[in-house]
ROSE-4610 file (N, C-alpha, C; in Angstrom, 1 decimal, always signed):
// ROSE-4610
residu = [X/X/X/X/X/X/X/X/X/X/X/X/X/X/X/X/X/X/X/X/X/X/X/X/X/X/X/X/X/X/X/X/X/X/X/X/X/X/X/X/X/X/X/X/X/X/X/X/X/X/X/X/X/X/X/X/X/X/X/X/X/X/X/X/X/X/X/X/X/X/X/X/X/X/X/X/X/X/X/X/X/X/X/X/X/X/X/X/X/X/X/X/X/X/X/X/X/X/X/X/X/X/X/X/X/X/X/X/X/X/X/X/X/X/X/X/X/X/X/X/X/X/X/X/X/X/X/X/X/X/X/X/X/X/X/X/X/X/X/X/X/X/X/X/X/X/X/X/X/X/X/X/X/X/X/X/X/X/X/X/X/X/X/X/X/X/X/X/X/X/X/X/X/X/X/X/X/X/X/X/X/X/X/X/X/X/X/X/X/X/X/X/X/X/X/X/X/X/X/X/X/X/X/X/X/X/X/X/X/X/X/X/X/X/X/X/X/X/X/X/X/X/X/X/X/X/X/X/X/X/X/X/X/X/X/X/X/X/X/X/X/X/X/X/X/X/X/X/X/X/X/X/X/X/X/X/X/X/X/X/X/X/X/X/X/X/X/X/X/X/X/X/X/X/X/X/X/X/X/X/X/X/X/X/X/X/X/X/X/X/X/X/X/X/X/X/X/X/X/X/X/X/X/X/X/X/X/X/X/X/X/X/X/X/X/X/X/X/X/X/X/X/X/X/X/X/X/X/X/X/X/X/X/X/X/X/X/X/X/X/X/X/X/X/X/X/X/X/X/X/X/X/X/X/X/X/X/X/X/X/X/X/X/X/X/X/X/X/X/X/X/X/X/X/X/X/X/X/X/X/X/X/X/X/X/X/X/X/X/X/X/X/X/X/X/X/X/X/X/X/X/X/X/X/X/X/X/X/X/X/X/X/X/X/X/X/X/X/X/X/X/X/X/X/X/X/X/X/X/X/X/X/X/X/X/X/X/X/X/X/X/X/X/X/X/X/X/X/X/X/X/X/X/X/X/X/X/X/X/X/X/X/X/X/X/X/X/X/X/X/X/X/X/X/X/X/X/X/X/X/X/X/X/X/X/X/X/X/X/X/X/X/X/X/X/X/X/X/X/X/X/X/X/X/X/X/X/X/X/X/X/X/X/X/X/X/X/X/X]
num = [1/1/1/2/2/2/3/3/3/4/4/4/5/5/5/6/6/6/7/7/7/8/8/8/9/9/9/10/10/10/11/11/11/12/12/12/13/13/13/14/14/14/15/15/15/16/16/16/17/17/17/18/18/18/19/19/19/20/20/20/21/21/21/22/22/22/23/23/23/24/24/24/25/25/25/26/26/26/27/27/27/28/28/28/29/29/29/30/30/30/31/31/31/32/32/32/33/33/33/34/34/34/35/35/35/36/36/36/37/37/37/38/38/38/39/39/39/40/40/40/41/41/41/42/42/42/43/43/43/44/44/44/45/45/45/46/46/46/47/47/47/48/48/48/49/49/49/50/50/50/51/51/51/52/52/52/53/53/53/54/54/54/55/55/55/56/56/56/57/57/57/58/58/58/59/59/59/60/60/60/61/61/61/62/62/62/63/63/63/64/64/64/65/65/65/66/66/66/67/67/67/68/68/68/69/69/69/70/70/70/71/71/71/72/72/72/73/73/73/74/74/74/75/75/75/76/76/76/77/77/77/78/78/78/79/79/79/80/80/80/81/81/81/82/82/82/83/83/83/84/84/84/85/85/85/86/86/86/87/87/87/88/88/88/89/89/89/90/90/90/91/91/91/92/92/92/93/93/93/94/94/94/95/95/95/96/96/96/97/97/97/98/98/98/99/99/99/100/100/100/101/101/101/102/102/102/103/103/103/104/104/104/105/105/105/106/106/106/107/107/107/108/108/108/109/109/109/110/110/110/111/111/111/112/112/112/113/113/113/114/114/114/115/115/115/116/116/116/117/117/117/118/118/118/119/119/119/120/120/120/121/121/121/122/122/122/123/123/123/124/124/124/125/125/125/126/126/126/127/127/127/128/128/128/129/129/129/130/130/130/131/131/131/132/132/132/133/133/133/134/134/134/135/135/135/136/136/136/137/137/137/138/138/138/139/139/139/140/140/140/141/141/141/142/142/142/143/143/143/144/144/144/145/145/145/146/146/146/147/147/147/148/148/148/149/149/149/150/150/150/151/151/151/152/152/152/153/153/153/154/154/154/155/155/155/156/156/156/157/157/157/158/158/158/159/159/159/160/160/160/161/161/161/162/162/162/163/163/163/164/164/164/165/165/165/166/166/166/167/167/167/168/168/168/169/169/169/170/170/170/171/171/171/172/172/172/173/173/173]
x = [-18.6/-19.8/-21.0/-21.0/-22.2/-22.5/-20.9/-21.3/-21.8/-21.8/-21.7/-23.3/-23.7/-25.2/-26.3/-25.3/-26.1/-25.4/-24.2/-23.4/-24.0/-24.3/-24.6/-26.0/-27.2/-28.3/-27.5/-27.5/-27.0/-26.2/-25.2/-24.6/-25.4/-26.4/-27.2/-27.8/-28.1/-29.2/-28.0/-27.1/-26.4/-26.3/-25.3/-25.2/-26.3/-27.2/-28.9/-28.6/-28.8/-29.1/-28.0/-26.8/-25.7/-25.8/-25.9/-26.3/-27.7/-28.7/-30.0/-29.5/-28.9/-28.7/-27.7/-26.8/-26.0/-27.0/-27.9/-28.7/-29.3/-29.9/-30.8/-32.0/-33.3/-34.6/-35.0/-35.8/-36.9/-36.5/-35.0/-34.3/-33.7/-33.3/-33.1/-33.8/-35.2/-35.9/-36.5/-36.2/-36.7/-35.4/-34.7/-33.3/-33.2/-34.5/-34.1/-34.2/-34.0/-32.9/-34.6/-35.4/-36.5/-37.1/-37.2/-37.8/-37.1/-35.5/-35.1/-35.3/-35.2/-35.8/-37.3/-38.2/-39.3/-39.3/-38.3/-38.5/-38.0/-36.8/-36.4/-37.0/-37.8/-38.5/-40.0/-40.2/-41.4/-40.9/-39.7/-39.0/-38.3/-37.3/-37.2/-37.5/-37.8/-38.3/-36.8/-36.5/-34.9/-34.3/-34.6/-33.3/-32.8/-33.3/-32.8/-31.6/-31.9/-31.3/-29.7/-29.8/-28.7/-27.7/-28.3/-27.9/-26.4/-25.4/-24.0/-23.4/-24.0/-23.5/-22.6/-22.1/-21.2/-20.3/-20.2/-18.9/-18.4/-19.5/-19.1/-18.0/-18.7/-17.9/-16.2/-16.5/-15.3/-14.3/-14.9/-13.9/-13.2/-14.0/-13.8/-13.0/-13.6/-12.6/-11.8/-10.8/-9.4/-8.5/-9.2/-8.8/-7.9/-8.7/-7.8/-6.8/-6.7/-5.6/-4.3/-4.9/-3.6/-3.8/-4.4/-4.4/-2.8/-3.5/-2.2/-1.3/-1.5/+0.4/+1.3/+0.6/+1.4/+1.7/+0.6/+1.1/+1.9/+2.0/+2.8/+4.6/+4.5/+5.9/+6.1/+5.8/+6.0/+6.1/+6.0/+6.1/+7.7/+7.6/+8.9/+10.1/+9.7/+10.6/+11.4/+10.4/+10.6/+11.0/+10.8/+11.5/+12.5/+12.5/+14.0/+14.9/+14.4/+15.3/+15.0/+13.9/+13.8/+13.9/+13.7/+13.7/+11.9/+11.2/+10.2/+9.5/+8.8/+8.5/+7.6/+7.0/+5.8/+4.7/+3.9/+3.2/+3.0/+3.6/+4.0/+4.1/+5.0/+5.4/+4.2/+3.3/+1.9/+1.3/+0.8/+0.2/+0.9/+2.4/+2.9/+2.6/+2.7/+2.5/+0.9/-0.1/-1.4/-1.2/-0.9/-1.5/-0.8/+0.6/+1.1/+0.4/-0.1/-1.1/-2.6/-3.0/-4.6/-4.1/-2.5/-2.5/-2.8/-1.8/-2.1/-3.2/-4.1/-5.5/-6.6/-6.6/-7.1/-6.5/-5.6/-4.7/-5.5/-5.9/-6.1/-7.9/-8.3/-9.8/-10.5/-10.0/-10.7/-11.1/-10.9/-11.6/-12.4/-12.7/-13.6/-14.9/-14.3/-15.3/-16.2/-15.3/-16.0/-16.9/-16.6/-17.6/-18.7/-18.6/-19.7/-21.0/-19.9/-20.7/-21.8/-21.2/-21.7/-22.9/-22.6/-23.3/-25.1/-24.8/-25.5/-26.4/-25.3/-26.4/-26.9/-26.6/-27.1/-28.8/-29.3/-30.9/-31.9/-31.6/-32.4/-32.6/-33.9/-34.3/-33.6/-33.0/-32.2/-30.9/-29.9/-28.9/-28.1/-27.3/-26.6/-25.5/-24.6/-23.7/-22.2/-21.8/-20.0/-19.3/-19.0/-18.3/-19.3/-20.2/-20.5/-20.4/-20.7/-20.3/-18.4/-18.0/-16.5/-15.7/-16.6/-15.6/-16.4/-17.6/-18.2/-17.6/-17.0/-16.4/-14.8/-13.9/-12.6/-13.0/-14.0/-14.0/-14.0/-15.3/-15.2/-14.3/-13.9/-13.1/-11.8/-11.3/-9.5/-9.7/-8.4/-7.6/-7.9/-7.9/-7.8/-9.5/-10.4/-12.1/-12.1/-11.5/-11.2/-11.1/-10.3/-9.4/-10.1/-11.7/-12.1/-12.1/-11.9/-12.2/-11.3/-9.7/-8.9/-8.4/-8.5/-7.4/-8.2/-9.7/-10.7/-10.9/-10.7/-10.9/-9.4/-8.3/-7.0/-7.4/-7.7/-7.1/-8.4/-9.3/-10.3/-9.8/-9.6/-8.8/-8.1/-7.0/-5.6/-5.9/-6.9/-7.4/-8.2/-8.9/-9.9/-8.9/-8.2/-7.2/-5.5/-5.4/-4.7/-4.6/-6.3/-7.2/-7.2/-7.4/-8.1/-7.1/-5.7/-4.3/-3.9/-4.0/-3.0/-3.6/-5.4/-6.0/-5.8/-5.6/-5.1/-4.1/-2.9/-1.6/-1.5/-2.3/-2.0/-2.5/-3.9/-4.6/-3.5/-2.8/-2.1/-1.2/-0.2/+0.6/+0.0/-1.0/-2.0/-1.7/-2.5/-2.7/-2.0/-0.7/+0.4/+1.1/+1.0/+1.4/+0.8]
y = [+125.5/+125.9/+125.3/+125.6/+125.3/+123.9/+122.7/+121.4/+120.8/+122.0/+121.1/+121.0/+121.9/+122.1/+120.9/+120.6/+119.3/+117.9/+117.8/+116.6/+116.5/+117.3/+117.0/+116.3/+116.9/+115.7/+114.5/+114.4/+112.6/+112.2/+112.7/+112.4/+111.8/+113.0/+112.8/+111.3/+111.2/+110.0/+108.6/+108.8/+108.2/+107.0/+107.8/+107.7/+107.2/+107.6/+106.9/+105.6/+105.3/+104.2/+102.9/+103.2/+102.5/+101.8/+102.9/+102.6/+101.4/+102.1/+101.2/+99.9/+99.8/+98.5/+97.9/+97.9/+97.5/+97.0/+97.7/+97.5/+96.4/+95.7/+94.8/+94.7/+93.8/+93.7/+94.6/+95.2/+96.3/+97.8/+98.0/+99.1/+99.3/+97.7/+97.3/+97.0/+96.3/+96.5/+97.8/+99.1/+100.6/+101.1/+100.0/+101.1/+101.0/+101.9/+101.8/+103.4/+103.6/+105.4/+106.1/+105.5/+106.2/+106.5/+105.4/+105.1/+106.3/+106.7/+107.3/+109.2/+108.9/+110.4/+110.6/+110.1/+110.3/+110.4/+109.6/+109.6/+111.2/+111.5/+112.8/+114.2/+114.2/+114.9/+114.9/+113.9/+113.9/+114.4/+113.8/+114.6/+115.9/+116.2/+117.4/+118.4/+118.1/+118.7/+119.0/+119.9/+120.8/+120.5/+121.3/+121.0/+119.9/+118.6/+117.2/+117.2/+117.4/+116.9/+118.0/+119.3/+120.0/+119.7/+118.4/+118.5/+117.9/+118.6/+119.1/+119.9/+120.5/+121.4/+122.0/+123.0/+123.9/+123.0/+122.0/+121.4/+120.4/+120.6/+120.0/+120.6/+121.9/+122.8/+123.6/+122.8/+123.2/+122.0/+121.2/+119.8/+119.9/+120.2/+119.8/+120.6/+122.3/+123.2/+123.1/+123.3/+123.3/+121.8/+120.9/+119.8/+120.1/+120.6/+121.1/+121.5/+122.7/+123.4/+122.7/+121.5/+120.9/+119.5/+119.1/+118.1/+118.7/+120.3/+120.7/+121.0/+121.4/+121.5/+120.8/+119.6/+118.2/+117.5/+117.6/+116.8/+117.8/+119.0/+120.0/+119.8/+119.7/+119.1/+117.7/+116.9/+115.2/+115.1/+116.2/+116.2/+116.7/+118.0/+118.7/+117.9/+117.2/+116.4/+115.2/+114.5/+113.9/+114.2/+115.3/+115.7/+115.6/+115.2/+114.9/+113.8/+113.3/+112.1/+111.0/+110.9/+109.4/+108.1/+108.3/+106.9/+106.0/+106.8/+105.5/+106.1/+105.6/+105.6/+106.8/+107.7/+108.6/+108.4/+107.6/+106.8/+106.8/+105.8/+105.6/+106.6/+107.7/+108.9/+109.8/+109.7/+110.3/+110.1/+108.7/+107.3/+107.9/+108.0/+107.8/+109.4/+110.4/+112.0/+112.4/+111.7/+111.5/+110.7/+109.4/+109.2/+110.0/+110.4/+111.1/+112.6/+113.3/+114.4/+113.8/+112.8/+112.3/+111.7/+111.3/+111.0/+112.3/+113.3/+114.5/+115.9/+114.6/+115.5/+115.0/+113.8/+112.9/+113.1/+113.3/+113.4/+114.8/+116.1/+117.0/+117.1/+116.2/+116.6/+115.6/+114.6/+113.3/+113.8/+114.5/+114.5/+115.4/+116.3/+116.9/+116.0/+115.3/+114.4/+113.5/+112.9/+112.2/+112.9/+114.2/+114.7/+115.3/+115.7/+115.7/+114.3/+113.3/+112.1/+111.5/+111.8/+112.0/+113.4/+114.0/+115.4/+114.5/+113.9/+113.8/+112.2/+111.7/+110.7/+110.5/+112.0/+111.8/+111.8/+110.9/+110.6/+111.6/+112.8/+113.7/+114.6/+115.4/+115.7/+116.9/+117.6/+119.1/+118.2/+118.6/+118.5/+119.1/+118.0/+118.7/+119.3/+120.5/+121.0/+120.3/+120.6/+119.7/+119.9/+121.1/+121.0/+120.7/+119.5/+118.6/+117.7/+117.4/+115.5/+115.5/+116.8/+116.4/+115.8/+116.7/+116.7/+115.3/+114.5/+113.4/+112.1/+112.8/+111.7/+111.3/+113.1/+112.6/+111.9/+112.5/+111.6/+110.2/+109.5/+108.3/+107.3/+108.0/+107.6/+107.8/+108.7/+109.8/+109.9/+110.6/+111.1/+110.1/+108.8/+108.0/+107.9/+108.2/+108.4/+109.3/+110.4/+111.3/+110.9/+110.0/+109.6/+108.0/+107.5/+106.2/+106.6/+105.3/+105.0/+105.9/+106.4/+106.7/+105.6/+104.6/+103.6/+103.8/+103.3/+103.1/+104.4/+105.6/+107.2/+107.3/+106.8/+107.2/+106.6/+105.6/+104.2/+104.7/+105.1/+105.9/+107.3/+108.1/+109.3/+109.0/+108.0/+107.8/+107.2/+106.2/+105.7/+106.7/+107.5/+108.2/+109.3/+110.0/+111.6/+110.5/+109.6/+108.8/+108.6/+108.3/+107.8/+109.8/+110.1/+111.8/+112.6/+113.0/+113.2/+112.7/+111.6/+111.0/+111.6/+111.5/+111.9/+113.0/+113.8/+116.3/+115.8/+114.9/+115.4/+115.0/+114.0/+113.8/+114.6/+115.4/+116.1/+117.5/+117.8/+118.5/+119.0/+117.7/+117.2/+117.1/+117.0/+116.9/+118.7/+119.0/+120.5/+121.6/+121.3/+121.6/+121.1/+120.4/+120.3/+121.0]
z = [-33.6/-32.9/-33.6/-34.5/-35.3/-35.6/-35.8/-35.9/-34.6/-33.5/-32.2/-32.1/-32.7/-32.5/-33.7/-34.0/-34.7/-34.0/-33.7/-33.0/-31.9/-30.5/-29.9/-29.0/-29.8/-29.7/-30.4/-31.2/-31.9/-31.0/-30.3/-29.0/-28.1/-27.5/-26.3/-26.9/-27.9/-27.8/-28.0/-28.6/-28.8/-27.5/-27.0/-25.3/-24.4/-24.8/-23.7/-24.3/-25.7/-26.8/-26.3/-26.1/-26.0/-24.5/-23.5/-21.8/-21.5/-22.1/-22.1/-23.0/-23.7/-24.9/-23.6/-23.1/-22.1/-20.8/-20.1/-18.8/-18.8/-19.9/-19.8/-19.3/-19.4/-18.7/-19.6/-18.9/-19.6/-20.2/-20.0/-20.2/-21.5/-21.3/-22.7/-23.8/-23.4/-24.5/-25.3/-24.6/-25.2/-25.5/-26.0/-26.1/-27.4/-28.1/-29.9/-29.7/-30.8/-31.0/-30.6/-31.3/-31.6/-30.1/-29.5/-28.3/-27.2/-27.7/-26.7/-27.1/-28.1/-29.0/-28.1/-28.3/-27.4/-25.9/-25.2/-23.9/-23.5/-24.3/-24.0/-23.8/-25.4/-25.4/-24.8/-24.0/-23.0/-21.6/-21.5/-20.0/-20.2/-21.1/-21.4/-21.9/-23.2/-24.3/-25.1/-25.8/-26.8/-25.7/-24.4/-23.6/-23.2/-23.4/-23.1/-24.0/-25.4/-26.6/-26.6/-25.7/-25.4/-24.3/-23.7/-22.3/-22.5/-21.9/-21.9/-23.4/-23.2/-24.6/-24.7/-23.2/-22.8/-22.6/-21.8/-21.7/-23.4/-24.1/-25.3/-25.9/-25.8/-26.7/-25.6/-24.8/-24.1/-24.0/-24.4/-24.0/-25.5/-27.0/-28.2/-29.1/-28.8/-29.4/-29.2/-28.3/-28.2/-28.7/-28.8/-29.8/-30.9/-31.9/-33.1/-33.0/-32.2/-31.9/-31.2/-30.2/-29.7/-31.1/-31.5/-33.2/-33.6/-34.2/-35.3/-35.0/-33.7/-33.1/-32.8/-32.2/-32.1/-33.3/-34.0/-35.8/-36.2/-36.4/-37.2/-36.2/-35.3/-34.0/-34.6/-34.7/-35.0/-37.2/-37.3/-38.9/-38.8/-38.2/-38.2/-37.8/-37.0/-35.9/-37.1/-37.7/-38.4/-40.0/-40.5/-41.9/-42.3/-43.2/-43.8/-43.4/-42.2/-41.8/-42.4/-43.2/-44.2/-43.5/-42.1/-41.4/-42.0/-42.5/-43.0/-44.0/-44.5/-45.7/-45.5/-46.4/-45.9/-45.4/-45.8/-45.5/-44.0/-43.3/-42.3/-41.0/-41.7/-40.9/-40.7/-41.8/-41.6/-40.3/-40.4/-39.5/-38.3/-38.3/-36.5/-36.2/-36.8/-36.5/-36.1/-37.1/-36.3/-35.5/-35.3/-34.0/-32.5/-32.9/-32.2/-31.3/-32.6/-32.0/-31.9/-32.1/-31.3/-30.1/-29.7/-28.2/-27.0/-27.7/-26.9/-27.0/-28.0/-28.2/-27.4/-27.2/-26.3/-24.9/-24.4/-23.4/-22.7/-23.5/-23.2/-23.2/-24.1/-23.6/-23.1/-23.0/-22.4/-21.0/-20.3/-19.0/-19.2/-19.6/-20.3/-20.9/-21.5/-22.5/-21.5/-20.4/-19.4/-18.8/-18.3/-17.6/-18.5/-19.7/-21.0/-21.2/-20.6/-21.0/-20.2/-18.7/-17.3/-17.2/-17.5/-17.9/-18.5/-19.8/-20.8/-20.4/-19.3/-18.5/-17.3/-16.5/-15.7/-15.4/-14.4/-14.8/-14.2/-13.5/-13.0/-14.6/-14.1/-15.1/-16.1/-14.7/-14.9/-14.8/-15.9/-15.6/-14.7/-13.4/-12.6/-13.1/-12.4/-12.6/-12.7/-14.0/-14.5/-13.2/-12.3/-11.5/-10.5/-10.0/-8.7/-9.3/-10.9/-11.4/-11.1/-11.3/-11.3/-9.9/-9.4/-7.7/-7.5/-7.5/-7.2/-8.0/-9.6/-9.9/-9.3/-9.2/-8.2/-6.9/-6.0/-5.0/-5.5/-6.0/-6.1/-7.1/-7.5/-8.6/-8.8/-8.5/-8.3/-9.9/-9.9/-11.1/-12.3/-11.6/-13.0/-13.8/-13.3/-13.7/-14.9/-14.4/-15.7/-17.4/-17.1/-17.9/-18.6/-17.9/-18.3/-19.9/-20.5/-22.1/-22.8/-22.1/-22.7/-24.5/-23.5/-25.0/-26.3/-25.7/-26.9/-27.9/-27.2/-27.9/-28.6/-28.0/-28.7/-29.7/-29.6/-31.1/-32.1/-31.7/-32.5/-32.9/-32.7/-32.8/-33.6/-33.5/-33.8/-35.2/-35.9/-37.0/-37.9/-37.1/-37.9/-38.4/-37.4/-38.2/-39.2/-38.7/-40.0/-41.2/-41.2/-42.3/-43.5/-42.5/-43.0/-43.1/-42.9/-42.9/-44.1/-43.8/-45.6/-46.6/-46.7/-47.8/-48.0/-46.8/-47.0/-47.3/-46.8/-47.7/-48.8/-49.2/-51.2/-51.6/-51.3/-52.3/-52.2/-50.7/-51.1/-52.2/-52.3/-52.8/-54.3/-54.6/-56.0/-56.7/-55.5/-56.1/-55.9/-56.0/-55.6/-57.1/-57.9/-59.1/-60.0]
């Protein structure tokens, strides 16, 4: 809860910064971080820099919890059978549980992202971006920029996994 309350502005602007650097013409030329920090807080004020917070914290918490259960399943699964090096077995058990951590919050995340760009001033409500994204979109909208979030997921808890299990394994002797 507490990191979401600093993650989430950096988000919000994040997201404007990234959309405007993509639009081109004159949208693009104010698409420096600074530029969008001020635009916010001249149309919103705090509440711009919050905008989708609730679904932040609802798309993200439960993350962990499906993280450690699928890696703690793909560890077990794999113990003792010495089919690959440790190393390795790390690498496939993270990315294993950031598939079905991704799997579970990515539509969530979409409509967080949708949330945080939409251009009226008040953000509209997650359940009218959702039903307006199934209508025009189906099932599969949900789920945009799945590959690019796995393979990110999947590199970053790899990366961060190996280094908890050595130090484990450290302080443990």
């Amino acid at each position: 809860l507490a990191s979401q309350t600093i993650y989430t502005p950096c988000d919000v602007v994040t997201q404007r910064v990234m959309v405007a650097s993509g639009s081109g013409g004159a949208a693009a030329a104010d698409a420096s971080a600074a530029h969008v920090v001020r635009d916010i807080w001249s149309t919103s004020g705090w509440s711009g820099f919050y905008r989708g917070f609730g679904v932040t914290l609802i798309a993200y918490l439960p993350g962990g919890s499906v993280w450690w259960a699928a890696y703690g399943g793909a560890r077990s699964a794999a113990s003792g059978q010495q089919l690959m090096p440790d190393l390795a077995e790390l690498a496939l058990a993270a990315t294993w549980a950031s598939l079905w951590t991704v799997a579970v919050t990515s539509p969530l995340d979409v409509l967080k992202t949708r949330v945080q760009l939409a251009p009226s001033r008040v953000a509209p409500p997650v359940l009218t971006i959702g039903r307006e994204l199934l209508r025009s979109e189906g099932f599969a909208g949900l789920y945009r920029g799945f590959l690019p979030r796995w393979s990110q997921a999947s590199i970053f808890s790899g990366s961060v996994i190996s280094l908890y299990e050595h130090l484990k394994r450290i302080c443990k002797k």
